[in-house]
N, C-alpha and C positions, 0 to 999 in steps of 0.2 A: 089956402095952400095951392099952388100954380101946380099943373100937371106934371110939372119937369121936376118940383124939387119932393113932390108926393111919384113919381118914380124912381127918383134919386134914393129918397126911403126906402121904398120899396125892395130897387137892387142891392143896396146896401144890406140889408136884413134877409137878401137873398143867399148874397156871396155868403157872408160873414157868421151869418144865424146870429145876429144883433136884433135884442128887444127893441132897444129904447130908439126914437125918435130923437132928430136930433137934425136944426136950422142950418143947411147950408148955403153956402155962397153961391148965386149964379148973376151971370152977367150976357146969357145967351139972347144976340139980336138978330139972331139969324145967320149969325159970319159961318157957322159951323156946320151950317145946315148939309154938307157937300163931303163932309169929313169922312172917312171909313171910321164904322163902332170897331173899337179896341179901346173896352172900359179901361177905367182909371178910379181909386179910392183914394183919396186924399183928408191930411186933417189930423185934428186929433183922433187918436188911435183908427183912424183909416177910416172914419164914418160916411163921410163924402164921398156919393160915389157918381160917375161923370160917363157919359156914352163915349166918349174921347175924348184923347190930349184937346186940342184944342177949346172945348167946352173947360177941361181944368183948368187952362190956362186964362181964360176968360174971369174964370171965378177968382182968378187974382193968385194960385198955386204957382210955386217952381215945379214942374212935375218933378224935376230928378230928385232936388231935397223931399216935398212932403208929401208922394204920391206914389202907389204901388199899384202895378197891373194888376188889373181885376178880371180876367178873362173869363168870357161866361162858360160854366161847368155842363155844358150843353152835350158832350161828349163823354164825361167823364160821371159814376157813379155816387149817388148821393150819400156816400159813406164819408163817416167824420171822424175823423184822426186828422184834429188842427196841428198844425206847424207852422212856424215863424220861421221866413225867411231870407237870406243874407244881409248886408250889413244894417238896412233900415228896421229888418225884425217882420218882414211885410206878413199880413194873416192869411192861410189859406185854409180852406175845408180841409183839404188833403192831398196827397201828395201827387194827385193827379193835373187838378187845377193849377198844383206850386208849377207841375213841368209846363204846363199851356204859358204863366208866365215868365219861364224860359230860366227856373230853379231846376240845379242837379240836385237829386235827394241830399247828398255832403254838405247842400249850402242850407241845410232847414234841418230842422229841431223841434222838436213835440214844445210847447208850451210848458210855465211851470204848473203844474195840480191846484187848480183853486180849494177853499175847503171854506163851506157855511158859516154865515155868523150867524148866533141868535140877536132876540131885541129883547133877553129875560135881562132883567135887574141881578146881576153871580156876584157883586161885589161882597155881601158878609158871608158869602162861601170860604171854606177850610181851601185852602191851598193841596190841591190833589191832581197833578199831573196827569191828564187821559189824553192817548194817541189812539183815532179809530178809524173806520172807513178807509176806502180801496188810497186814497190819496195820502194814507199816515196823517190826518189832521191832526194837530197836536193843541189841545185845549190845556187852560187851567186849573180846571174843577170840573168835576162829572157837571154839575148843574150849566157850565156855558156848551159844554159837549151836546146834554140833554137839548139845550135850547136849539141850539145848533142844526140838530134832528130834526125841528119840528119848522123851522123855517125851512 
């Protein structure tokens, strides 16, 4: 892993608080070297992330279609209340970072509530409806619920 695309992780998993690892494109030979840093996230679900337009656009990105300012949260407190948004849905920590990338709070929206899967085996479970947790998760058997808890 080249230093740029193991920084590239890195800020990504910064902005975003993204686990996983994940290959992206670069195509930097130095043309970008002179650029001003104003990140950039690009990709599927924003993973790619870039020291600047330029370096995205290397990587072979439209910025406008598949790339969201990623403005480093160097200002702003590391509290997490995600929102998505305007029209691309772009991810931010919170709604400080959304304004750094030039969101009015009007144009961003909390995310939907994810809710746990298990990896138990509930298929000869009885059909029994349970809604639990801060998110309303809505299982179909206490037993996928149960599983659910323990992932």
């Amino acid at each position: 892993m080249t230093l740029l695309s193991r920084a590239t992780t890195i800020l990504t998993a910064t902005i975003f608080g993204i686990a996983r690892a994940q290959t992206c494109p670069s195509n930097d030979n130095g043309q970008c070297d002179f650029e001003p840093t104003n990140p950039y996230s690009c990709g599927t679900d924003y993973n790619c992330a870039y020291k600047n337009r330029c370096l995205a656009e290397a990587a072979g990105f439209d910025v406008e279609a598949d790339c969201c300012q990623a403005p480093m949260p160097s200002t702003c407190g590391m509290i997490s209340s995600p929102l998505l948004c305007g029209s691309k849905q772009c991810p931010y920590a919170n709604e400080c970072i959304a304004s750094l990338a030039g969101y009015d709070p009007s144009q961003c929206t909390a995310p939907p509530p994810t809710c746990p899967v298990g990896d138990k085996d509930c298929e000869g479970e009885p059909s029994n409806p349970y809604t639990c947790g801060p998110n309303k998760c809505a299982y179909k058997t206490v037993c996928d619920a149960q599983s659910a808890a323990r992932s």
